[in-house]
N, C-alpha and C positions, 0 to 999 in steps of 0.2 A: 325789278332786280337792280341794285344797286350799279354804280357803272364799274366797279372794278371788278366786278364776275361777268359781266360784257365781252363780248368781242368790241375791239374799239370801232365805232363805225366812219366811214372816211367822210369830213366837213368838206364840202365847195370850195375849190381852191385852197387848201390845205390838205399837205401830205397829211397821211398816217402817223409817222412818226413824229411830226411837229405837235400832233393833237396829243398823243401818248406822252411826249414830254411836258406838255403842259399840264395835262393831269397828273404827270406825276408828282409835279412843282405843287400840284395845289393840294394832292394827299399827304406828300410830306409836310404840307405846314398843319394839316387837320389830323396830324395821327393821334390813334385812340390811346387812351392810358398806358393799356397791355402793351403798346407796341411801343411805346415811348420808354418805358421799365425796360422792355428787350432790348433797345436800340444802345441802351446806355450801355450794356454790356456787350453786344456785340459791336459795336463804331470803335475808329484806332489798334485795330488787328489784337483786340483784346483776347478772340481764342486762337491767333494765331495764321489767321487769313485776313483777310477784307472782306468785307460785308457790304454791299450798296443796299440801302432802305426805298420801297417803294419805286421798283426798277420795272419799266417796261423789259417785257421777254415775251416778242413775239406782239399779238394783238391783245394779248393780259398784263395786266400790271400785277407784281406779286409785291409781297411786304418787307421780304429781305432776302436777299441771292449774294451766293459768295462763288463768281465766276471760278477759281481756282479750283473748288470742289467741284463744281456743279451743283451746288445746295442750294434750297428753295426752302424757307422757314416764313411759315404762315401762323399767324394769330387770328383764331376763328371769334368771335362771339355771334352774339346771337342772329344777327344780320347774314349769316351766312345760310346758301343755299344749297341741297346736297346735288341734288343734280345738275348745277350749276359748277360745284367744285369739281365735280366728279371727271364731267367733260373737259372743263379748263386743267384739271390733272394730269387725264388722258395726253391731252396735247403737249402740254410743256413736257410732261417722263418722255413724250415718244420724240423730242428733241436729245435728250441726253440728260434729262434733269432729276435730280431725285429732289422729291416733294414730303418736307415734314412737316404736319400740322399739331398745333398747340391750341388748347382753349383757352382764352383768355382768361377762364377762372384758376386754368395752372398755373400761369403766370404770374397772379397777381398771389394765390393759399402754398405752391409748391415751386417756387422760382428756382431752387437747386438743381431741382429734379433736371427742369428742361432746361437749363444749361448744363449738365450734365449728358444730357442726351446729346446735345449739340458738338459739346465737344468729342463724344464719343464717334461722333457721323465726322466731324474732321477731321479727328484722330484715324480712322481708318477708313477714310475715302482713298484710292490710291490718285495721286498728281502725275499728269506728263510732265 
């Protein structure tokens, strides 16, 4: 299972969170095509929020969270495991998150589309 469908597990004298940040340091510098095409359009509050790419939340690392929503935007290919997402889903919605996944082959054949969606999810998310 790849590590960022994991629960992150705790290293020997190393918190939690130090480990999670470090992974996350080293997925943003490995991000996959699909997620580098999204990133461009969502980085710089280009639809209107903030986006952080490859954020720990919790003991999962997701692909891009825009805390003022509470959005969670995922680019799946094929590395992805269903039962795997399904439970890491589970957990981050039952924090307060809403989870949207994209395939990385929409990203790359129907790119309007899912930014269209996206913006429509932050268009009508309500803000505190």
């Amino acid at each position: 299972m790849p590590p960022w469908c994991q629960i992150v597990p705790l290293v020997p004298n190393q918190p939690r969170r130090t480990y999670s940040k470090r992974l996350s340091r080293q997925l943003r510098s490995k991000m996959t095509e699909p997620e580098v095409l999204l990133w461009s359009y969502l980085k710089n509050h280009q639809m209107g929020v903030k986006f952080r790419r490859q954020l720990p939340i919790g003991p999962f690392i997701v692909d891009f969270a825009c805390f003022e929503c509470r959005l969670v935007i995922e680019v799946d290919g094929n590395h992805h495991q269903l039962a795997a997402d399904v439970r890491r889903d589970e957990w981050i919605a039952s924090r307060g998150w809403r989870i949207e996944r994209f395939w990385a082959d929409d990203v790359y054949r129907d790119l309007d589309m899912v930014l269209d969606v996206i913006r429509h999810l932050v268009a009508n998310t309500p803000r505190p």
